[in-house]
C-alpha positions as CSV (number, residue, x, y, z in Angstrom):
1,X,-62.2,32.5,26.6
2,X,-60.3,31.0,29.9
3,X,-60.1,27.1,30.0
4,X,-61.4,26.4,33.3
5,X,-58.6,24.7,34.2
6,X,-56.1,27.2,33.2
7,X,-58.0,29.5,35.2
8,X,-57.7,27.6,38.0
9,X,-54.5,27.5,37.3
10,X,-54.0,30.6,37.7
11,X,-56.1,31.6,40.5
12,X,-53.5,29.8,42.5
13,X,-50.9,31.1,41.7
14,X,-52.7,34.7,42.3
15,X,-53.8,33.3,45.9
16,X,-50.2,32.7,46.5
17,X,-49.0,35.7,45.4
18,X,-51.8,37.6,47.4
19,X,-50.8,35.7,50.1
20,X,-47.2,36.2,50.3
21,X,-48.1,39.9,49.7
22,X,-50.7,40.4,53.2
23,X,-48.0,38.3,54.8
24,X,-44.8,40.5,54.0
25,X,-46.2,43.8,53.9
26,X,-46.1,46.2,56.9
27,X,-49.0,47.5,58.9
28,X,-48.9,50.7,57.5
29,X,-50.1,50.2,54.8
30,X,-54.1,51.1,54.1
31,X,-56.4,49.0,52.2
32,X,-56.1,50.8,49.3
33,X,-52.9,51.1,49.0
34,X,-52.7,47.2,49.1
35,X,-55.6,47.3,46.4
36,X,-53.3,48.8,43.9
37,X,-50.5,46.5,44.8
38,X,-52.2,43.7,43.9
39,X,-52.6,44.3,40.4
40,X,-49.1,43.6,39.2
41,X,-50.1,39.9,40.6
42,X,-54.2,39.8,39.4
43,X,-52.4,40.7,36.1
44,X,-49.6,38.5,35.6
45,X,-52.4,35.9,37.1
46,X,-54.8,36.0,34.4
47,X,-52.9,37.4,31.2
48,X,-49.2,36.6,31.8
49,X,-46.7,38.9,30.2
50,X,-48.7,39.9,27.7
51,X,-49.1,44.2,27.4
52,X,-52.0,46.2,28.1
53,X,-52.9,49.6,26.9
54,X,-54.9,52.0,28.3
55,X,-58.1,53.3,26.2
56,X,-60.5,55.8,25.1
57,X,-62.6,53.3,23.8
58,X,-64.2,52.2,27.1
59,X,-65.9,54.8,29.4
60,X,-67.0,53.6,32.8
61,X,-69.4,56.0,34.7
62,X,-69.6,54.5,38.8
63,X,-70.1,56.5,41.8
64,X,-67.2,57.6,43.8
65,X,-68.9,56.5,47.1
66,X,-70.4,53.5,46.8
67,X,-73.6,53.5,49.7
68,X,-74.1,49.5,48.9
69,X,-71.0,47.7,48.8
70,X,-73.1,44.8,47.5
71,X,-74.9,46.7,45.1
72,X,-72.3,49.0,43.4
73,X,-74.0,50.4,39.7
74,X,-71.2,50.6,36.9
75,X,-72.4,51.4,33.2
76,X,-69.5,50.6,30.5
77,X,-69.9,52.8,27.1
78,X,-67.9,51.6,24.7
79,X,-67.1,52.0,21.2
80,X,-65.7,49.6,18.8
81,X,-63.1,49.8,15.9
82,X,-63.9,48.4,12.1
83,X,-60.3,46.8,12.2
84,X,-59.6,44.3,15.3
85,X,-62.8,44.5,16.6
86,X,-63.7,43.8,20.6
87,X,-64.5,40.5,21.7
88,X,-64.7,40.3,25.1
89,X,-64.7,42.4,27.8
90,X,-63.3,41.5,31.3
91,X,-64.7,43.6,34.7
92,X,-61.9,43.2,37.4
93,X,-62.0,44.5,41.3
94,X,-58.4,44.9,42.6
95,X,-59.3,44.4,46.3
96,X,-61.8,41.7,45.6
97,X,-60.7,38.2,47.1
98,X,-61.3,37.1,43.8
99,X,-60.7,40.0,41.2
100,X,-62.3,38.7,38.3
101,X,-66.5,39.6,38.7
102,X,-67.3,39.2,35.2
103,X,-66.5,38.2,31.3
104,X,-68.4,39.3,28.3
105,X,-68.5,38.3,25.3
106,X,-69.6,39.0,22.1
107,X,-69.1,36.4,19.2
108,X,-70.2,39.0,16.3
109,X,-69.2,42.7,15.7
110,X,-70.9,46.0,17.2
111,X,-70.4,49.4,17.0
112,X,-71.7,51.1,20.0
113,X,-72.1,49.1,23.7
114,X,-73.8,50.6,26.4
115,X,-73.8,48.1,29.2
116,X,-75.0,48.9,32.4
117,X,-74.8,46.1,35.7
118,X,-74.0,45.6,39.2
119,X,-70.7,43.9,41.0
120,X,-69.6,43.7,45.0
121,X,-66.5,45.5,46.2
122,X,-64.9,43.9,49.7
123,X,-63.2,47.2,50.0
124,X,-62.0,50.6,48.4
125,X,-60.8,49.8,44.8
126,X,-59.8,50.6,41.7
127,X,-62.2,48.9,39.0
128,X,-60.9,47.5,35.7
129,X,-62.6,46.9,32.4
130,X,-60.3,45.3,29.6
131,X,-61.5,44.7,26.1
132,X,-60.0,41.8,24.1
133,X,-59.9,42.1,20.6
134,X,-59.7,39.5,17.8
135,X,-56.0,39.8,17.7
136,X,-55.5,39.4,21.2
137,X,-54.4,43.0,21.9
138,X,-55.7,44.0,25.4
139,X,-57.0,47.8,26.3
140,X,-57.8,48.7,29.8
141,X,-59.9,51.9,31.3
142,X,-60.2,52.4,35.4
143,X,-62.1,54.0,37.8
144,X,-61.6,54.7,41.7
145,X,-65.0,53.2,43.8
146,X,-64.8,53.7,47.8
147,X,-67.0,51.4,49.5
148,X,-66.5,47.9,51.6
149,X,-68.0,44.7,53.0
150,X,-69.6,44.1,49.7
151,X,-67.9,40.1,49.7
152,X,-68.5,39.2,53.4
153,X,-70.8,39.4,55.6
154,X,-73.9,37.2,57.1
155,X,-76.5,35.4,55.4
156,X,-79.6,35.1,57.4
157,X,-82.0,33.5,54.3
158,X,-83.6,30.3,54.6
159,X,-81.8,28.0,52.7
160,X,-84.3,25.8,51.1
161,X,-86.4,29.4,50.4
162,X,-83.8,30.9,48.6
163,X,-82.9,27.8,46.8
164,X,-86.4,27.5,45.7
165,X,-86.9,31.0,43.5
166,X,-83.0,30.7,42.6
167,X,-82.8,31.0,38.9
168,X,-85.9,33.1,38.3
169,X,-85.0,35.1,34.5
170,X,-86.8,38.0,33.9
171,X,-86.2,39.4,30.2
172,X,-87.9,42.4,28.5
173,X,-86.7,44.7,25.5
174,X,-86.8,48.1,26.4
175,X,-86.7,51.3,25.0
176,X,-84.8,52.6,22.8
177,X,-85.6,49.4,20.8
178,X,-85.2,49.8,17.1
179,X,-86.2,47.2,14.8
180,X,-83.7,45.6,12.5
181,X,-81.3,48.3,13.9
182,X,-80.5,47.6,17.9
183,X,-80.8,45.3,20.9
184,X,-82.3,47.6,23.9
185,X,-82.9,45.0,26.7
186,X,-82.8,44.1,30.4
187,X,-81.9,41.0,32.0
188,X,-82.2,40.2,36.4
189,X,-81.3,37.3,37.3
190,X,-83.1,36.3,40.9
191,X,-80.2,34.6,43.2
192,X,-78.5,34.7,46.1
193,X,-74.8,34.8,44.7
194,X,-73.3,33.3,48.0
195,X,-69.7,34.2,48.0
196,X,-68.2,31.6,49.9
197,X,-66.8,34.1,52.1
198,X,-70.4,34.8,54.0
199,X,-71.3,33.5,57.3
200,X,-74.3,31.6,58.3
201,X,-76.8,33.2,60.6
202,X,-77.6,29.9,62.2
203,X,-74.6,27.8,62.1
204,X,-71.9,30.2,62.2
205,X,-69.9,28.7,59.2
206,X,-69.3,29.5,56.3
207,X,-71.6,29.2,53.5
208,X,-70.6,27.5,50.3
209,X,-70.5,29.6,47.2
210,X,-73.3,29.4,45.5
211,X,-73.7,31.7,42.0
212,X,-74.9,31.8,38.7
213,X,-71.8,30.7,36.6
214,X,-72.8,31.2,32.9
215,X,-75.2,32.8,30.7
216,X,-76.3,32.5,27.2
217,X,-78.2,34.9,25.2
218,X,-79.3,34.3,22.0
219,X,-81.8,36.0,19.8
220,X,-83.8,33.4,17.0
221,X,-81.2,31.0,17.8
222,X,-78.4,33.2,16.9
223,X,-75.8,33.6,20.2
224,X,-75.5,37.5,20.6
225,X,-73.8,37.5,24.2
226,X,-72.4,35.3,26.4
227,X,-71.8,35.5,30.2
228,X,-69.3,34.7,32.8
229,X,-70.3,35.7,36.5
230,X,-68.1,35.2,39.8
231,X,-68.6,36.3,43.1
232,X,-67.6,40.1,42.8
233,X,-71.1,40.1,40.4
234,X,-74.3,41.9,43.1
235,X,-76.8,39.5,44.2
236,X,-80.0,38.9,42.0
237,X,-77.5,40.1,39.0
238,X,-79.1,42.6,36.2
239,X,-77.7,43.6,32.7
240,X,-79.2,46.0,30.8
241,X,-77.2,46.3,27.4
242,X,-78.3,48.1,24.2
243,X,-75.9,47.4,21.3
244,X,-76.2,46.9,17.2
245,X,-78.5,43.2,16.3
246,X,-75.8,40.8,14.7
247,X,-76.2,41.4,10.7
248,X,-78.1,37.8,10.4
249,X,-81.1,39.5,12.2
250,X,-81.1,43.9,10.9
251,X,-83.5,42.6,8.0
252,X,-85.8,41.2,10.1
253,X,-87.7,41.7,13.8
254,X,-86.7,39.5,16.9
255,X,-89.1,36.8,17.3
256,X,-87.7,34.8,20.4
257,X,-85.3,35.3,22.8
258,X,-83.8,32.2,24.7
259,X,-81.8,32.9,28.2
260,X,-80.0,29.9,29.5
261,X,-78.0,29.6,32.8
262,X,-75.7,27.9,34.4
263,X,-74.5,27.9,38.1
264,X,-71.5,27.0,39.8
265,X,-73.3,23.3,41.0
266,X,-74.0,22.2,37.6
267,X,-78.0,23.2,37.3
268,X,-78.7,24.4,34.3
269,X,-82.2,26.6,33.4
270,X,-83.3,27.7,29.9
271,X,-85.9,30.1,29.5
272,X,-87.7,31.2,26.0
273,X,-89.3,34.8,25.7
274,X,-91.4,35.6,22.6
């Protein structure tokens, strides 16, 4: 997991080195091309020297065309090992102002993840998803997504009417559910996810970010998933994940299901479903 000040850290160093990029390279140059030249930097950035592989483990279906840049689907399948099992896995946008949309993790051991949710792309990119095991070895599968605006933009909302229903959980399990066996379920989140790069309708500045921040998700008390969103996750953000119960909970069924949030300000919202 990423201290929050190391990752601050970090993030300026990749804002200088993203900088001195735009600034030094020529006009020729597409937005796509820049997109893959920023990975050398998002990398170094976030894990240092350290080597990355790529993998068959991880299987990212997306659309090639994005028609939302805002609302872009990607569903991860991916299949663990026995020895040096995964973690966490990391969602990263090359062209994204801020690569990093999301960190999931997942403090006991599964053998099949399908995980399905929503991110923003501010322009054509290549999407990452990197899997840290226990060890600390990183593995890394891509895809290409065309699409753009997704970051920007102008917000028109009400302010005190958004911030109102912000936070709203909606939980269920869904089918394929099987008892004792594995987690089928669906979480939205309702929110505005301001970027801090959006524009007010009315007072044509900029809005301050404003986005869910962290997410716990426990079954029976027992943490089965945590959360880490930033800016490149869609508005109103949806998971819908289906992977194998922890082994504290296969010999008997789910009884309650606790969702707590946290948001980049500090609020903090817990919500129980039985």
């Amino acid at each position: 997991m990423i201290v929050l000040t190391l990752q601050q850290v970090k993030l300026n160093r990749l804002w200088l080195s993203l900088i001195i990029l735009l600034c030094f390279g020529t006009a020729n140059y597409c937005q796509a091309e820049l997109s893959e030249k920023n990975w050398p930097l998002i990398k170094e950035a976030f894990f240092n020297q350290r080597s990355i592989n790529s993998t068959d483990l991880i299987q990212i279906s997306a659309p090639l065309g994005a028609e939302n840049a805002g609302q872009v689907p990607v569903t991860l399948n991916v299949r663990n090992q026995a020895k040096d099992a995964i973690k966490s896995i990391y969602i990263f946008i090359d062209a994204n102002p801020i690569p990093l949309a999301s960190t999931y993790q997942f403090p006991r051991y599964f053998n099949q993840l399908t995980l399905e949710t929503r991110v923003r792309l501010d322009s054509d990119s290549t999407v990452r998803v990197i899997a840290e095991t226990q060890s600390g070895a990183l593995l890394m599968a891509t895809v290409r997504i065309n699409a753009g605006g997704g970051c920007a933009g102008v917000v028109s909302e009400d302010e005190a009417t958004v911030r109102a229903s912000a936070g709203a959980i909606k939980f269920q399990f869904n089918s394929p559910y099987k008892l004792h066996e594995t987690a089928s379920a669906s979480l939205y989140i309702k929110h505005p996810m301001y970027t801090g790069l959006q524009t007010d309708a009315k007072t044509k500045q900029i809005k301050p970010a404003f986005y869910v921040k962290n997410i716990d998700v426990k079954f029976d008390g027992l943490t089965v998933m945590q959360m880490q969103f930033g800016v490149g996750t869609s508005e109103n953000p949806y998971v819908k994940f289906k992977f194998d119960l922890p082994a504290g909970l296969i010999k008997q069924p789910v009884h309650s299901v606790e969702i707590s949030t946290q948001d980049n300000e500090g609020n903090v919202i817990v919500r129980q479903f039985s």
